[in-house]
TORLUM-711735 format. One record per residue (C-alpha): x, y, z. Coordinates in steps of 0.2 Angstrom, whole numbers, plus 5000, padded with zeros to 4 digits. Layout:
% TORLUM-711735
XYZ ...
//
This chain:
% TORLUM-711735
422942954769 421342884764 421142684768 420642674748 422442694743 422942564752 422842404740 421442264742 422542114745 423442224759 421642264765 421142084765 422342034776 421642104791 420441984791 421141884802 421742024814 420542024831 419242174829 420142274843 421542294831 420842344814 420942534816 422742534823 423042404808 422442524795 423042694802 424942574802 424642534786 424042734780 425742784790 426742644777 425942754764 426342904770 428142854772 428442764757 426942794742 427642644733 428042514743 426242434747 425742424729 427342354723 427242244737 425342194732 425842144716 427442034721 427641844728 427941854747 427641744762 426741724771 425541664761 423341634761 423041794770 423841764781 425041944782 424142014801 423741834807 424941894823 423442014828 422241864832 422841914849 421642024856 422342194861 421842184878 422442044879 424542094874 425842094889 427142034881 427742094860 429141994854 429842044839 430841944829 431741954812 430641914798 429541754788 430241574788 430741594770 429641454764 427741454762 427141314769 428141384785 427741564785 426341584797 426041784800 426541714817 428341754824 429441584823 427841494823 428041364810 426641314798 427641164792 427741084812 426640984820 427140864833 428640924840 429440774848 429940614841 430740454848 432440504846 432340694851 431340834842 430340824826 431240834811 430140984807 430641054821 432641034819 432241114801 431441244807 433141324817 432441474827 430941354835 432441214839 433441334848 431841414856 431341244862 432841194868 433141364877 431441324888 432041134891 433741224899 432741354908 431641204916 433141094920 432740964910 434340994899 436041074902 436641224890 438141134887 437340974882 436041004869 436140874857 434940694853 435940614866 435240714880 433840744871 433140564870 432740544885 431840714887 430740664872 430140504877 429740554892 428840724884 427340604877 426740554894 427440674909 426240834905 426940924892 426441004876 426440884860 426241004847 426641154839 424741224841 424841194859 426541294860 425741434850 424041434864 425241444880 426041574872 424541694870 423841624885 425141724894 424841884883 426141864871 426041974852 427041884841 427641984828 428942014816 430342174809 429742134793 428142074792 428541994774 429941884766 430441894747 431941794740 432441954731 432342094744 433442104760 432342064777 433242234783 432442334770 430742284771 430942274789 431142474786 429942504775 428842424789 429442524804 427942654803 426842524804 427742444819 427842634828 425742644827 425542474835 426842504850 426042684851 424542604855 425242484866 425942624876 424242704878 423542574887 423842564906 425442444910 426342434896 426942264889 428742194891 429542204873 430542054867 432042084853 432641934845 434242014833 434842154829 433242204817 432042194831 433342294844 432942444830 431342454839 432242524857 432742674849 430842744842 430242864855 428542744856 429342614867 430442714879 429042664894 429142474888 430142364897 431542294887 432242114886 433342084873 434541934864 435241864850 433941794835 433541614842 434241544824 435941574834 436441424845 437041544858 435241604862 434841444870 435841474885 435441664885 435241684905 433941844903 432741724892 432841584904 432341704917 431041784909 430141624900 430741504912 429341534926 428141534911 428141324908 427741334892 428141164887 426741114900 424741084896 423741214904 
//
């Protein structure tokens, strides 16, 4: 498949993919091709999020730099929110207020309940008592005992501790199930976690729902090590014991 069929504004998009990544990126995308001739054009030509480019912007993580992929389901289903960056929100900035979180962050349900799940694995909050009440206290605190302040920073700890923060479906549309595009995606996802596996020590993989658990069964990832849960956008995830344990010794609500 030569990287010519393969539509400009698809193309385009890589610009904000780390150089390490662009020939993995465009054998990914030749592999969609292969799979399905139709989709990338069609998809070219329609409205999706996210938006500005901003289609690879999870591969600004250099790939020397990945030991950790998390995967989760798809776009926030708005523009301003869709980032290219998993559960990253476009439309959050501070993430505390006086009386808890931000209100863009209770919007934005998957980075709620993210955020609430690293307060419980701190100790900070109980899983049984989640709400503004207990909250309060947590966030006032927040602006002056060492913790992050925004959604930027979250973002830097994040890859600062290696994480690849990618999605099933790299795309949202209003009239297409995230399920199917997340299929017509898989190709692409196979290349990436091929070349992950290449690399000495491979990363820990992450699967937020039952999309992103697809990913166990391709052959690529059999020598990853799995951890896996509900999508965050559940209110069970924040009491998830394996997430706790795995992000808990992270403190990623702390400044670096």
């Amino acid at each position: 498949m030569q990287i010519s069929a393969i539509p400009a504004p698809i193309l385009q998009a890589l610009a904000l993919a780390d150089a390490s990544w662009r020939p993995i990126l465009e054998s990914g995308l030749a592999a969609v091709m292969r799979a399905n001739p139709g989709y990338l054009p069609a998809l070219a030509a329609d409205d999706y999020v996210p938006t500005e480019n901003r289609l690879f912007a999870a591969f600004a993580q250099p790939l020397d730099k990945v030991r950790y992929v998390l995967v989760g389901e798809g776009p926030y289903p708005r523009a301003e929110s869709a980032t290219g960056v998993c559960f990253m929100d476009g439309a959050v900035g501070q993430l505390w207020s006086e009386t808890g979180l931000s209100k863009p962050v209770n919007r934005a349900t998957s980075l709620r309940n993210f955020m609430k799940m690293l307060l419980v694995a701190g100790g900070r909050l109980q899983s049984d008592a989640t709400g503004g009440a207990a909250l309060a206290p947590i966030a006032q605190a927040a602006r002056s005992d060492g913790s992050i302040q925004t959604l930027a920073e979250l973002q830097d700890n994040l890859h600062a501790r290696g994480f690849l923060l990618l999605n099933a479906a790299l795309v949202f549309r209003k009239h297409v199930a995230p399920a199917i595009d997340a299929r017509a995606w898989l190709p692409f996802l196979q290349t990436v976690l091929a070349a992950l596996a290449e690399r000495p020590g491979p990363p820990t993989l992450v699967l937020w729902g039952k999309i992103a658990e697809q990913l166990k069964k391709l052959p690529e990832t059999a020598a990853f090590p799995h951890a896996a849960a509900e999508h965050p956008y559940n209110l069970s995830f924040i009491g998830h014991q394996g997430m706790q344990q795995l992000f808990g010794p992270m403190e990623l609500l702390r400044k670096r």
